[in-house]
N, C-alpha and C positions, 0 to 999 in steps of 0.2 A: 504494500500500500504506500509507503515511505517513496519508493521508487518512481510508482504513478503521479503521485504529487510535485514530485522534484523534475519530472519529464512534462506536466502541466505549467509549471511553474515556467520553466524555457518557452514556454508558447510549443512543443514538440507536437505534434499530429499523433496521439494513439489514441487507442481503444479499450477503453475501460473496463473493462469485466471484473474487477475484481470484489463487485460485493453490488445488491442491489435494496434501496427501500422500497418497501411497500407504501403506495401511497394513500392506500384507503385503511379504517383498520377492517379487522378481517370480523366477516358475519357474523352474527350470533349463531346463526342454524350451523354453520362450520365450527364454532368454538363448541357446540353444543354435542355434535359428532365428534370430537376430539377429546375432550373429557368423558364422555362413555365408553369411548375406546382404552383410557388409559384406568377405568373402573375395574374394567374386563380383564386388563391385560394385555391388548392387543396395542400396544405402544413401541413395538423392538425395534431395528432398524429391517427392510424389506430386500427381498432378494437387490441386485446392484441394476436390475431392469425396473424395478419399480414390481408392485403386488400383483400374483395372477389376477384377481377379483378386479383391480382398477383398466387393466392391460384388456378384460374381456368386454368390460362395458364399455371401455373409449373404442373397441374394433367395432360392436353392435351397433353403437352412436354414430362410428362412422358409417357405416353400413346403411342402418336408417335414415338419417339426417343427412348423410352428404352424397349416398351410391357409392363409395367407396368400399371397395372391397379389401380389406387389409388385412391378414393373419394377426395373431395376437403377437407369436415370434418375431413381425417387424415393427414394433411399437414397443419403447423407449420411453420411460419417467424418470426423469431426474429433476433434483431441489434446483436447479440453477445448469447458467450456462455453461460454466467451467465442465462441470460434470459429463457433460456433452463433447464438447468440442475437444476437451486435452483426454 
């Protein structure tokens, strides 16, 4: 982060990724699913593709919602971009 700001600081041209805010706070009905999960126990960290269960209704959703046809196998969840891209 030290680094981004000293290459900001020069006027230098990069690309930030290194952290993002949220700019709304986050629902209630989302906080509300998140602490029953963590009642339960289902709060650990998720395979490193993200949860079968989340991975099958974002393929259905695409499926219904957009005519996309996509396996679960190529559908990726990750917290952020870093995750992604390195």
């Amino acid at each position: 982060m030290q680094r981004v700001t000293h290459l900001k600081a020069e006027e230098r041209r990069i690309f930030d990724v290194c952290f993002g805010e949220p700019e709304d706070s986050t629902p209630d009905h989302i906080i509300d699913v998140d602490i029953t999960a963590m009642h339960v126990g289902d709060a650990r960290y998720t395979n490193s593709a993200g949860s079968m269960p989340l991975r099958q209704a974002m393929s259905e959703q695409l499926r219904t919602d957009n005519g996309v046809d996509c396996e679960v196998s190529e559908i990726v969840v990750a917290n952020g971009a870093n995750q992604i891209i390195f």
